[in-house]
N, C-alpha and C positions, 0 to 999 in steps of 0.2 A: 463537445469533447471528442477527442477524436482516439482509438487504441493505440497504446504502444504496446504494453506487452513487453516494457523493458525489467531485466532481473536488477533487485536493489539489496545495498546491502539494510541490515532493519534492527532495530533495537527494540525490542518488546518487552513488555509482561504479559505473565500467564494465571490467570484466575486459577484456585483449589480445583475445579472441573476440566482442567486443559486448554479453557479458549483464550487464545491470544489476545492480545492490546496490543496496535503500535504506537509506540511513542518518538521515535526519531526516523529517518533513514536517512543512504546518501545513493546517490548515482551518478552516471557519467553521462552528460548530454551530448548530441549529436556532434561538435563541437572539441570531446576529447576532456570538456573541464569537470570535475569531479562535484557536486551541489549536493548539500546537506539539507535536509530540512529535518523542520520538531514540526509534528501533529499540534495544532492547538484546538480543532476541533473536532471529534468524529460526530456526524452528523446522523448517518445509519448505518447499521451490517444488517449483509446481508447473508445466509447459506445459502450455494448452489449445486448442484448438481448435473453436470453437461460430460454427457459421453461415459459415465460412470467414472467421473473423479469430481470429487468433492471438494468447495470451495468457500472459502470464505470473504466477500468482496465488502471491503471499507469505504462508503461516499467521505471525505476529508475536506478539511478549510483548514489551507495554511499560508502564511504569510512568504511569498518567493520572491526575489530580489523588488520587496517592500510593494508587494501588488497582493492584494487577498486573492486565493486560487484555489478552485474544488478539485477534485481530483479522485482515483478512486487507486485501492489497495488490494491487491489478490493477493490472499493465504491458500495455498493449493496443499492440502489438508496433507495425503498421501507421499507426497514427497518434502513436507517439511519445508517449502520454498517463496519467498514474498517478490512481488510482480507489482511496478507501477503499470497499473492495467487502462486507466484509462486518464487523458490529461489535457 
């Protein structure tokens, strides 16, 4: 897996404690085309902590144009912001 670090748009819930779920997002590939995906798996979270901002990174399995693909999710706590972080 290699960073991107790309901003996504993200469709979540939130547990009675505040911590997110994702269950969808979409983003713009290098390409210009706009790609949906639905989580069908989260496999682990993680909390971080680098540089003093707070993070929450999602390992994921979803199925993209019909290929199973892991990938990873960053909630960067303090600004409210979701980041396919790694893919």
């Amino acid at each position: 897996m290699k960073i991107l670090a790309r901003p996504v748009d993200m469709i979540a819930t939130f547990s009675v404690q505040g911590k997110p779920t994702p269950y969808k997002f979409r983003y713009e590939d290098t390409y210009g085309h706009r790609i949906e995906v639905r989580i069908d798996k989260i496999i682990s979270t993680e909390s971080r902590k680098l540089a003093g901002i707070d993070s929450i990174v999602y390992t994921c399995q979803s199925e993209i144009n019909q290929v199973m693909r892991i990938f990873e999710l960053k909630y960067i706590v303090g600004q409210c912001r979701w980041e396919l972080y790694k893919a």
